[in-house]
KEKE-3310 file (N, C-alpha, C; in steps of 0.2 Angstrom, whole numbers, plus 5000, padded with zeros to 4 digits):
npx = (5203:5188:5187:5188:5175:5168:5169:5167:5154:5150:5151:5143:5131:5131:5131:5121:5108:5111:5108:5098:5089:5081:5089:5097:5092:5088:5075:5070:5074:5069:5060:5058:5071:5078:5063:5053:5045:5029:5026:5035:5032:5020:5023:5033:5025:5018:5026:5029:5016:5016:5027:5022:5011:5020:5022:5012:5013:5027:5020:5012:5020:5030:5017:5017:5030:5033:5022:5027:5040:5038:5031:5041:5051:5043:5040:5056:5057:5052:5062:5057:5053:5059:5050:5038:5033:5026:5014:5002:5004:4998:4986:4978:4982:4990:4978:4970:4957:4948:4936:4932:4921:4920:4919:4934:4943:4953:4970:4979:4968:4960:4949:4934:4934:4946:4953:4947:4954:4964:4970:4963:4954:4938:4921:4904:4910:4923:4936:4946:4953:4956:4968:4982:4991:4986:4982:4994:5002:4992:4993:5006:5009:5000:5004:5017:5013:5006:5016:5025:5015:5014:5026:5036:5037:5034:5029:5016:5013:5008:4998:4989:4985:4978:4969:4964:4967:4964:4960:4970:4979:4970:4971:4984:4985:4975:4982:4996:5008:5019:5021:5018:5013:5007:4996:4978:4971:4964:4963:4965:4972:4983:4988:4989:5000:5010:5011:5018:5030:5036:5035:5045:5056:5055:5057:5071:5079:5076:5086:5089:5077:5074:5065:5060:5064:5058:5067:5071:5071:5062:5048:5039:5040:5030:5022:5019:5006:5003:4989:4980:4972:4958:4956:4952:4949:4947:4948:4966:4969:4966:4976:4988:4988:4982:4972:4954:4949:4962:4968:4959:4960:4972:4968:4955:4950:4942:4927:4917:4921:4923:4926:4918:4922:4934:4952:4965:4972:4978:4985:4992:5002:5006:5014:5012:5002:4988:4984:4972:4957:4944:4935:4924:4909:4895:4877:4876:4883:4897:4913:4918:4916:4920:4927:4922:4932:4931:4928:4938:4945:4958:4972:4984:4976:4970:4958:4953:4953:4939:4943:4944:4932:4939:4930:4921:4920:4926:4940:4947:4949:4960:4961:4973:4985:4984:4998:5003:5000:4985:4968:4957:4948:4954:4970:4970:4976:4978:4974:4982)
npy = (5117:5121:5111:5098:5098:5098:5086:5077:5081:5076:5063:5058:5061:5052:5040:5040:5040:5027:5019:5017:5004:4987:4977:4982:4982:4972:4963:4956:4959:4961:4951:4936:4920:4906:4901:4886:4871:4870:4883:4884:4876:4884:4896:4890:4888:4899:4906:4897:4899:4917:4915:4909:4917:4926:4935:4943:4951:4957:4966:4975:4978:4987:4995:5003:5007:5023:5026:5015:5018:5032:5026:5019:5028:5032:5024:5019:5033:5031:5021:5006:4991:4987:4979:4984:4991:4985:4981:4988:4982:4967:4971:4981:4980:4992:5003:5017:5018:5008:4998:4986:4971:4973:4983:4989:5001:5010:5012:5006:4998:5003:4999:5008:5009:5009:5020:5030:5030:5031:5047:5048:5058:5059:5060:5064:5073:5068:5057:5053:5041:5035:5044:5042:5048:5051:5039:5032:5034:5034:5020:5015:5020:5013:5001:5001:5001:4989:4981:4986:4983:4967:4966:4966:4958:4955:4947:4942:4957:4958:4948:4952:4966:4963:4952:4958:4965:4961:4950:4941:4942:4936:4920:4922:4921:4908:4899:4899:4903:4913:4909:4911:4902:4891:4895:4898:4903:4912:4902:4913:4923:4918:4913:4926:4932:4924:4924:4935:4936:4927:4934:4943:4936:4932:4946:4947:4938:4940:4937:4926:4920:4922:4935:4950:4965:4984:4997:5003:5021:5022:5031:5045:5054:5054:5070:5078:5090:5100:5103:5112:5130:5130:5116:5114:5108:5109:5122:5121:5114:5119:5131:5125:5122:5108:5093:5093:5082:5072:5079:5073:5058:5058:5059:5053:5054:5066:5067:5078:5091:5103:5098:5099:5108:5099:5100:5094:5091:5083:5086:5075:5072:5065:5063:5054:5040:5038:5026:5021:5011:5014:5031:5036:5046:5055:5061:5075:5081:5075:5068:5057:5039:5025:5008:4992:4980:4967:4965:4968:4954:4950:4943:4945:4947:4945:4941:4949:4943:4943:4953:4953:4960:4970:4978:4969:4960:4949:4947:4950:4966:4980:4996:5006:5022:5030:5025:5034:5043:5049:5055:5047:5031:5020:5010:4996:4989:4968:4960:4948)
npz = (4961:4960:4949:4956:4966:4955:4951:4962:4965:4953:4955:4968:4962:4952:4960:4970:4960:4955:4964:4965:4960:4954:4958:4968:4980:4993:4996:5003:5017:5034:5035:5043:5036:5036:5028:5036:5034:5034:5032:5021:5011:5005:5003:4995:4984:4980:4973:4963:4958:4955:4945:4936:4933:4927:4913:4915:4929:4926:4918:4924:4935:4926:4921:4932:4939:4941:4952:4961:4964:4969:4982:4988:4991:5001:5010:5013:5020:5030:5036:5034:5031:5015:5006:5008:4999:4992:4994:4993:4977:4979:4984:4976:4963:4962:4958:4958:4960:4966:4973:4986:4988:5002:5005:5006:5000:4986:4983:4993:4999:5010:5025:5030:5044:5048:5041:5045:5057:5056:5052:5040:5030:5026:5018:5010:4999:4996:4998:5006:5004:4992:4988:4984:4992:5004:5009:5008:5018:5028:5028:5029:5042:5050:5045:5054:5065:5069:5066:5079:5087:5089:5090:5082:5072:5056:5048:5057:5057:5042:5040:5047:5043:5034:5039:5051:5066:5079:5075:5071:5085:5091:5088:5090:5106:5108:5102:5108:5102:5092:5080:5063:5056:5064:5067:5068:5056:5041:5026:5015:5022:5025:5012:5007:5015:5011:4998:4998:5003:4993:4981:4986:4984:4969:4965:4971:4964:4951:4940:4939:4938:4925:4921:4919:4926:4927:4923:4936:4937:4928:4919:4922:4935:4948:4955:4970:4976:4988:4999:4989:4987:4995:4990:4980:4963:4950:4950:4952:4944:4933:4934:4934:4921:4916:4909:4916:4915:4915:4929:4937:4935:4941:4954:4961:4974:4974:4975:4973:4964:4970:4988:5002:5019:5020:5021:5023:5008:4998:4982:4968:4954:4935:4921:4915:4911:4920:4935:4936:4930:4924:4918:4924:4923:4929:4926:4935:4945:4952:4947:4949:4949:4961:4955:4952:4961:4962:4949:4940:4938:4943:4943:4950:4966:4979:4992:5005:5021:5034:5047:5066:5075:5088:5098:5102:5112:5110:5115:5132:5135:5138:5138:5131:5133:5117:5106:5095:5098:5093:5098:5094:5101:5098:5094:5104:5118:5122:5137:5144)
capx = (5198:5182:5186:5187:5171:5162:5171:5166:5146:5146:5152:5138:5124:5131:5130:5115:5106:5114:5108:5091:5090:5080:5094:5102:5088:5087:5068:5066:5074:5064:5059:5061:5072:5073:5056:5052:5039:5022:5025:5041:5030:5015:5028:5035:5016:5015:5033:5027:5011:5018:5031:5017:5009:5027:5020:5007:5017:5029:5017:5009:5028:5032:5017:5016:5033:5033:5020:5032:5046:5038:5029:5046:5053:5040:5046:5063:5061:5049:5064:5053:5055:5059:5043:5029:5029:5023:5006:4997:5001:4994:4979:4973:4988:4990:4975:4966:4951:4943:4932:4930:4914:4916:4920:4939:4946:4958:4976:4981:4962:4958:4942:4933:4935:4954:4954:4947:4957:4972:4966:4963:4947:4931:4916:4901:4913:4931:4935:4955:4956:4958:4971:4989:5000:4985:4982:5000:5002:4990:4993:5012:5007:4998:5010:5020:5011:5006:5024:5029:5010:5016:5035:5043:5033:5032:5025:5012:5010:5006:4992:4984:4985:4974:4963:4963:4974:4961:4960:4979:4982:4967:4975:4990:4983:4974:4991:5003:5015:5019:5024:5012:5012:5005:4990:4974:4969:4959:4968:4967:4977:4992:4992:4991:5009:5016:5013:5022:5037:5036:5038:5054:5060:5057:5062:5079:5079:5075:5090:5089:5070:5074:5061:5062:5062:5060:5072:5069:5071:5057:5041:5040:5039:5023:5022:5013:5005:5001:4984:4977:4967:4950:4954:4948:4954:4945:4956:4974:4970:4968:4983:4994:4987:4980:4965:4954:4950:4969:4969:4954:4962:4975:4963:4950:4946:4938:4920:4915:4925:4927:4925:4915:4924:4940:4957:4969:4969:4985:4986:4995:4999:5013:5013:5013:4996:4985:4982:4964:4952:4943:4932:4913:4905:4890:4873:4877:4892:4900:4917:4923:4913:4924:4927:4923:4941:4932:4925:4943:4947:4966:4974:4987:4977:4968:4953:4953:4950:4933:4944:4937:4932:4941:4927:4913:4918:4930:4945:4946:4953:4963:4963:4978:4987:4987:5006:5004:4998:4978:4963:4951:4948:4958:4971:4971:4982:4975:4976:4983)
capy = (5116:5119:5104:5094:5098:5096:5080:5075:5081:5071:5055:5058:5060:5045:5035:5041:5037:5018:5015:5016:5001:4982:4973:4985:4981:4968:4964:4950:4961:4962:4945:4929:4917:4905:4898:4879:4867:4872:4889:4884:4873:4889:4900:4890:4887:4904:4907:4897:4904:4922:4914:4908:4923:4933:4940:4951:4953:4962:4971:4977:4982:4992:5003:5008:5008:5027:5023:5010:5021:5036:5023:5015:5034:5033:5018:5023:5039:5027:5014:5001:4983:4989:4976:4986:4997:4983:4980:4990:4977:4963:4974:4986:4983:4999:5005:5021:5022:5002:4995:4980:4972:4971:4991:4992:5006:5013:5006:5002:4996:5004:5001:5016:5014:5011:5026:5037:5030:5038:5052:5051:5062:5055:5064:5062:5076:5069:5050:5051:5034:5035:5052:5041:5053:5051:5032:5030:5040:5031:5014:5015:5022:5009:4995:5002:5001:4983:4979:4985:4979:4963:4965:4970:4951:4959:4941:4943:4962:4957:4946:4960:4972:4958:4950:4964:4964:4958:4941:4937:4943:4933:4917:4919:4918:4903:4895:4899:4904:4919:4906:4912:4895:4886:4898:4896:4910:4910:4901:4917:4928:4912:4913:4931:4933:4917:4928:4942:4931:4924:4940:4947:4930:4933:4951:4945:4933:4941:4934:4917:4916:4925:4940:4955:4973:4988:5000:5010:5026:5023:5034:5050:5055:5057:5076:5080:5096:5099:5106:5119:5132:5129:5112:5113:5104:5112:5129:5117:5111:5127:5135:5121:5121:5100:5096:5090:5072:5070:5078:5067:5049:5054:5061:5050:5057:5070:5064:5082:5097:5108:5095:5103:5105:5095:5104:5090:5085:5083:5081:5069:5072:5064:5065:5045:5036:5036:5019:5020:5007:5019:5037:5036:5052:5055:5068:5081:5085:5069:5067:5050:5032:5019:5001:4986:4977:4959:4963:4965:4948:4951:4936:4944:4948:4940:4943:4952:4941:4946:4955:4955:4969:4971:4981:4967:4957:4942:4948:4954:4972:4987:5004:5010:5028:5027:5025:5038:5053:5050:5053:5040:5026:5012:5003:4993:4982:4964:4958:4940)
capz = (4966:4955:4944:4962:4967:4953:4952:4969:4963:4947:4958:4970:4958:4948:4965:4970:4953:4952:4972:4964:4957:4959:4960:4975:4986:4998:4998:5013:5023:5037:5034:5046:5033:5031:5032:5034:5036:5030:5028:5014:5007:5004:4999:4986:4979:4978:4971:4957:4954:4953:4939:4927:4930:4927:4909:4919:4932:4923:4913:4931:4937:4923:4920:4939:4943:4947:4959:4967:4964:4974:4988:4990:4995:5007:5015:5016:5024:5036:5040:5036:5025:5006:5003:5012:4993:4986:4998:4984:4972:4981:4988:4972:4956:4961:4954:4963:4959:4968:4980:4985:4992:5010:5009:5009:4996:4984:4982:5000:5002:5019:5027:5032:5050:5050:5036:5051:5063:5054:5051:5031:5028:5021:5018:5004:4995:4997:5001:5007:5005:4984:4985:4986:4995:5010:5008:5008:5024:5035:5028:5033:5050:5051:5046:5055:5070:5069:5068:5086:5093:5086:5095:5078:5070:5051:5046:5057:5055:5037:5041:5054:5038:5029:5042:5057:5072:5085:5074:5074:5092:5094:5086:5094:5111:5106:5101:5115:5098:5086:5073:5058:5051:5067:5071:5066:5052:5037:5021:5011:5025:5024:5006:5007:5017:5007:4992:5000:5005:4988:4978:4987:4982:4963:4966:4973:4959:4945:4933:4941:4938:4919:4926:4918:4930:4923:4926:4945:4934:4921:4919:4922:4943:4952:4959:4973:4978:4996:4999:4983:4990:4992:4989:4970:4961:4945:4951:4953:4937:4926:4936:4932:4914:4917:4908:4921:4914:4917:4936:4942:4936:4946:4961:4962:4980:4973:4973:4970:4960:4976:4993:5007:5026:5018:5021:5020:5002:4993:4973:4964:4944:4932:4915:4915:4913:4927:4936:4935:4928:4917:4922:4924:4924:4933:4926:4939:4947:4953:4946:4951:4953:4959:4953:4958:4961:4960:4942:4936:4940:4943:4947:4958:4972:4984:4993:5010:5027:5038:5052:5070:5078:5095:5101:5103:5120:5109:5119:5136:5133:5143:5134:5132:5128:5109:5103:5089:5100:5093:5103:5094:5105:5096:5095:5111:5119:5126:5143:5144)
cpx = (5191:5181:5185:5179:5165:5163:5166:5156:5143:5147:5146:5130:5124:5128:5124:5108:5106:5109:5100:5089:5086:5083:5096:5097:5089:5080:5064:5068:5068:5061:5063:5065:5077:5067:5055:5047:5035:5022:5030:5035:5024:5018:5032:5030:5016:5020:5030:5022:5014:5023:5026:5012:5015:5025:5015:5009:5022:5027:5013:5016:5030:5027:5015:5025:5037:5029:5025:5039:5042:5034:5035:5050:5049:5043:5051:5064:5056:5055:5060:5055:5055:5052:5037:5028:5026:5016:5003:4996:4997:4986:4974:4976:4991:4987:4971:4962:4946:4942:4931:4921:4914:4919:4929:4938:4950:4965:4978:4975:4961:4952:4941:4936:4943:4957:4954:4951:4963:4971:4964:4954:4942:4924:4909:4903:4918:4930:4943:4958:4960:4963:4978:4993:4994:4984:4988:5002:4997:4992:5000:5013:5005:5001:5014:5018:5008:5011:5026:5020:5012:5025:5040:5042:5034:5027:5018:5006:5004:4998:4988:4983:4978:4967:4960:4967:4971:4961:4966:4980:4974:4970:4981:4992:4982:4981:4996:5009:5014:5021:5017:5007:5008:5000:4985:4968:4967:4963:4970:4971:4984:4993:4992:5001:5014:5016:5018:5029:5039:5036:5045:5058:5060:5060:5071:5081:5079:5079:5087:5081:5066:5067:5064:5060:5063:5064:5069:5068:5064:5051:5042:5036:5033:5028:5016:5015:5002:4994:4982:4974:4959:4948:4950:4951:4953:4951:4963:4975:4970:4974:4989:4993:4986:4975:4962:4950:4957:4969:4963:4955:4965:4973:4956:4946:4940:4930:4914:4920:4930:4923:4926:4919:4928:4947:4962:4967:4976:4983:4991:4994:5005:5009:5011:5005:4994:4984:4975:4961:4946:4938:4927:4912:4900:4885:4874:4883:4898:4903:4920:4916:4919:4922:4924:4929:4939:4930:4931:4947:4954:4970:4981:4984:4971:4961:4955:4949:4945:4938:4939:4938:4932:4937:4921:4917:4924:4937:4946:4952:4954:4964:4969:4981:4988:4993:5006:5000:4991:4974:4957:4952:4952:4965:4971:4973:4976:4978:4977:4979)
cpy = (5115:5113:5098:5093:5096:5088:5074:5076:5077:5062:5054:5058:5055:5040:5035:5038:5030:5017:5016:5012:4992:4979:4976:4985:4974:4965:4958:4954:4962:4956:4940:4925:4913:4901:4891:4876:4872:4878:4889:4884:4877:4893:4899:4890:4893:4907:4904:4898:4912:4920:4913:4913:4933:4936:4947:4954:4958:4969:4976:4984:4989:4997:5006:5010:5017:5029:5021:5013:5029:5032:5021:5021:5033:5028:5019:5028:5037:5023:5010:4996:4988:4986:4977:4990:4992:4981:4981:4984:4972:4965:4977:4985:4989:5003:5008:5022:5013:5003:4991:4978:4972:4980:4993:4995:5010:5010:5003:4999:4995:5004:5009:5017:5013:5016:5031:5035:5031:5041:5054:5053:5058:5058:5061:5068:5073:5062:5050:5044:5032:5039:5045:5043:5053:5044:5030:5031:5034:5022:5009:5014:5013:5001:4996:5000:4993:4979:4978:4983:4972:4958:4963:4962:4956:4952:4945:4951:4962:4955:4950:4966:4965:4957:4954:4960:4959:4950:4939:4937:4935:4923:4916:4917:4912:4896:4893:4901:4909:4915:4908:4906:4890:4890:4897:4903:4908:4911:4908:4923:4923:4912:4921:4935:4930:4922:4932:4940:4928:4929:4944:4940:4931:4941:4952:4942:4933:4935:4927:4914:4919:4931:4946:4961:4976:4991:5004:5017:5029:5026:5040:5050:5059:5065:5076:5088:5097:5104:5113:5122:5130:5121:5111:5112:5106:5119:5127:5116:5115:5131:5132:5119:5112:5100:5093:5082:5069:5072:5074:5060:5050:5057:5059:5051:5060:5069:5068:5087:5099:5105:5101:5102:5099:5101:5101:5085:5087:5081:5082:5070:5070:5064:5058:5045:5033:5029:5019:5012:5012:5027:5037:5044:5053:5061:5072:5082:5081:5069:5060:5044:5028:5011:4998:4981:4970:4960:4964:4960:4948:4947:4938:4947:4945:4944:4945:4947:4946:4948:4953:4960:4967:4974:4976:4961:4949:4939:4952:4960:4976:4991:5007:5016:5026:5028:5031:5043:5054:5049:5049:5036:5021:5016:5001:4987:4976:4964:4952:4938)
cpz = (4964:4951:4951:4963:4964:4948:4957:4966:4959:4950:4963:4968:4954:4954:4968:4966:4953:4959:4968:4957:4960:4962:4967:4981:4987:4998:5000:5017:5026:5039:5037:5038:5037:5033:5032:5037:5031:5026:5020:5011:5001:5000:4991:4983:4977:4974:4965:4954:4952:4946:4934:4928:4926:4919:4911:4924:4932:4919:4919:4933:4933:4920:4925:4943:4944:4952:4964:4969:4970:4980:4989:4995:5004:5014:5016:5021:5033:5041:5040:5030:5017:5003:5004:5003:4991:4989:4992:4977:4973:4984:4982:4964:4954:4960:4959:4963:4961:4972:4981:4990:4997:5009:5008:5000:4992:4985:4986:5002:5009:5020:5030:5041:5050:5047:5041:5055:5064:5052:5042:5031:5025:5022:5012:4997:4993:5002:4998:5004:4994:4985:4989:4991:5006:5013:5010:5015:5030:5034:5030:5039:5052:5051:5051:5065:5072:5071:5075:5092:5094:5089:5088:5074:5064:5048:5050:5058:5048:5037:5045:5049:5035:5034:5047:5062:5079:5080:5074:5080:5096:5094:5092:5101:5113:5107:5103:5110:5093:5080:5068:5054:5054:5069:5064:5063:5046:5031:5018:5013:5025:5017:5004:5009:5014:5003:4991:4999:4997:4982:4980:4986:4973:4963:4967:4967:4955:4938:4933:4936:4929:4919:4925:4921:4925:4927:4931:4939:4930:4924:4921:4930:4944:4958:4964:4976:4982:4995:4995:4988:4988:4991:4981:4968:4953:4944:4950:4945:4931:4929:4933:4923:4911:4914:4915:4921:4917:4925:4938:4941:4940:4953:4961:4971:4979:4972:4972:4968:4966:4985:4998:5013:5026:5017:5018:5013:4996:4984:4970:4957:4943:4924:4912:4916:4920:4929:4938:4929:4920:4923:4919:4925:4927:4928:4928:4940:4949:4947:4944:4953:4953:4955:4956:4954:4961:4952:4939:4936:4938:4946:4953:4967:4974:4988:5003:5017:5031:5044:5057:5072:5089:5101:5105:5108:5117:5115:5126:5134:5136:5138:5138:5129:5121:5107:5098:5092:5096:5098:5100:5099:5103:5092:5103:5112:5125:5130:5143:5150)
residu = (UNK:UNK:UNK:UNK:UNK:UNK:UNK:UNK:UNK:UNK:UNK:UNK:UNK:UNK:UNK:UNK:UNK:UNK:UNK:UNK:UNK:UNK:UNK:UNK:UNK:UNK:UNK:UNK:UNK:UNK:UNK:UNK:UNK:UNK:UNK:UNK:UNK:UNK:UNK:UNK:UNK:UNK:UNK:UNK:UNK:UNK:UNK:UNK:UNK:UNK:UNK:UNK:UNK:UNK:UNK:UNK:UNK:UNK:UNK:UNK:UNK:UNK:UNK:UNK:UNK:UNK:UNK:UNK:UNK:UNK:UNK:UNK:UNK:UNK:UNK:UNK:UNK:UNK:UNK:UNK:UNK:UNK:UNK:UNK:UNK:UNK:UNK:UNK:UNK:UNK:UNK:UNK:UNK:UNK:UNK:UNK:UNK:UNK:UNK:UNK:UNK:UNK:UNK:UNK:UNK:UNK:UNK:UNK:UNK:UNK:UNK:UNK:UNK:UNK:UNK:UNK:UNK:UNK:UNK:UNK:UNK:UNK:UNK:UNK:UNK:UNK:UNK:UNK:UNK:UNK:UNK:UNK:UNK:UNK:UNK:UNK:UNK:UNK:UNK:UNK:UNK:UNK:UNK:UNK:UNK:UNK:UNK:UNK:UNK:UNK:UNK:UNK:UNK:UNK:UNK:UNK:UNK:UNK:UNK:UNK:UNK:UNK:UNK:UNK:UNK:UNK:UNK:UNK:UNK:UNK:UNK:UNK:UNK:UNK:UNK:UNK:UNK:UNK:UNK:UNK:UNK:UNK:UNK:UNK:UNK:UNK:UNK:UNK:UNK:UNK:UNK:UNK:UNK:UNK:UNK:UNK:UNK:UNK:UNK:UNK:UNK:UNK:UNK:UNK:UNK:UNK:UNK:UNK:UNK:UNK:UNK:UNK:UNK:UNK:UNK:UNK:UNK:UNK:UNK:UNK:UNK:UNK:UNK:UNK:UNK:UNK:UNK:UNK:UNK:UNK:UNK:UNK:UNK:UNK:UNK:UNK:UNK:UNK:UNK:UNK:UNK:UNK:UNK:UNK:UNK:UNK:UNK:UNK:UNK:UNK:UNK:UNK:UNK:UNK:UNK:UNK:UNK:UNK:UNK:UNK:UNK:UNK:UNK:UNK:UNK:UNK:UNK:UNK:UNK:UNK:UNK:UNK:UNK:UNK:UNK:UNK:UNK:UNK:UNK:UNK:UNK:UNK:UNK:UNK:UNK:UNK:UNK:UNK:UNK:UNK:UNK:UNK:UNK:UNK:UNK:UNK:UNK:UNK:UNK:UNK:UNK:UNK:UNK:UNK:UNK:UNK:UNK:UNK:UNK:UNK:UNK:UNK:UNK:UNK:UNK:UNK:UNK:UNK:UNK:UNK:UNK:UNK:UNK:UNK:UNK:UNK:UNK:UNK:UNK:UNK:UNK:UNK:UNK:UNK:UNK:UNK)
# end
């Protein structure tokens, strides 16, 4: 009976272990196919741009992929498309510590109001939108909730993550059609979603497209640590025996030691090379300056659509209960 069961345990850990694998995913799930007309057409242009840049590409995947490998968890225990983990790539290379010029931030590059408007903290101590494990959390939320404003569209959720949800829903008014392809959105949101669509294509394709993944397994697995006391991160860091060069690449929230009137603040450490840019110093006590993500001129990503803002009279608007049980005032459903 003993030998049984630890029969039985070693076949479950073995199977367990193999399902975590590129190949064993699926990654258009979720995804209209197939696509034709205009959007094919976008799609493959972006399918072969991703191929001749498949030396950086690869070199991107394998030194973030226990990033992608603990966002991917996320997703999962979301039920949501397998390709959301890879937003990051196409938004920061997964890299925590930017900002782009019109304001958005940190891997999932949230602007600040959609940061607050899922509760990720932000303060002149402490800027949630860098700290992964809170980023990851609202930007999900947030896919997630595009998706069923959208009627379960992921196309056009995508673009509503890119350009703002008041400009698509505004679009698709316009148009009389949810087709992504025949609405009238600003090029770099079309070749933003083509991209998307055109990575779970080489993803699926690796062999075909001689596309080398690293292994799901590789790196050594991001730990998080739910709120230290005090939020210090100086304190987490001599406890756990860290220097604290090492915990602030991978907590770039921290925009000071010990963040003032900040509760939730989760930290993120692996023994793997931070995805940072490099660490500025300040004379005083500042910690952390971010980047700017256009001076790294990283050809896989794209520049961020001018959202509109739902707020200023474009659409006529009915405030509704918010679907996620918040009392900010947004999001809100239009009136046809």
């Amino acid at each position: 009976m003993t030998r049984f069961i630890f029969f039985l345990l070693s076949v479950m850990l073995i199977t367990s272990t193999s399902c975590h694998a590129y190949h064993n995913y699926q990654w258009q799930t979720g995804f209209p196919l197939p696509i034709r007309g205009e959007g094919a057409e976008l799609v493959n242009q972006q399918q072969a741009f991703l191929l001749a840049q498949s030396s950086y590409l690869q070199q991107r995947l394998a030194e973030t992929q226990p990033i992608i490998r603990w966002i991917s968890e996320q997703v999962q225990e979301r039920k949501l498309p397998p390709l959301l983990a890879f937003v990051p790539l196409l938004e920061s290379s997964y890299r925590l510590d930017v900002v782009s010029a019109a304001g958005a931030a940190g891997p999932w590059q949230l602007m600040p109001d959609t940061a607050k408007r899922f509760a990720v903290p932000i303060n002149s101590s402490f800027d949630g939108r860098y700290s992964l494990p809170l980023a990851t959390e609202a930007a999900l939320t947030y896919l997630g909730w595009l998706s069923r404003f959208f009627g379960g569209d992921w196309l056009l959720a995508l673009a509503a993550y890119n350009a703002g949800e008041g400009r698509v829903l505004n679009a698709v008014l316009k148009a009389g059609t949810r087709n992504i392809w025949a609405l009238d959105l600003p090029t770099e949101t079309r070749v933003y979603v083509a991209r998307f669509i055109a990575l779970a294509r080489v993803l699926d394709m690796a062999t075909t497209h001689n596309f080398q993944l690293p292994p799901w397994q590789s790196g050594n697995d991001l730990k998080v640590f739910r709120n230290p006391e005090g939020c210090s991160l100086p304190a987490w860091a001599q406890a756990k025996g860290v220097s604290m060069n090492e915990a602030s690449r991978w907590n770039p929230a921290w925009q000071l030691p010990v963040p003032a009137g900040i509760t939730n603040c989760p930290v993120v450490y692996s023994k793997a090379k931070a995805p940072v840019t490099t660490q500025q110093r300040g004379s005083g006590k500042l910690i952390f300056k971010a980047v700017s993500l256009e001076s790294l001129h990283d050809p896989l990503l794209l520049k961020t659509a001018r959202g509109l803002d739902m707020s200023r009279g474009e659409l006529r608007l009915e405030r509704q209960p918010d679907p996620l049980g918040m009392t900010l005032k947004r999001p809100l459903i239009a009136v046809p």
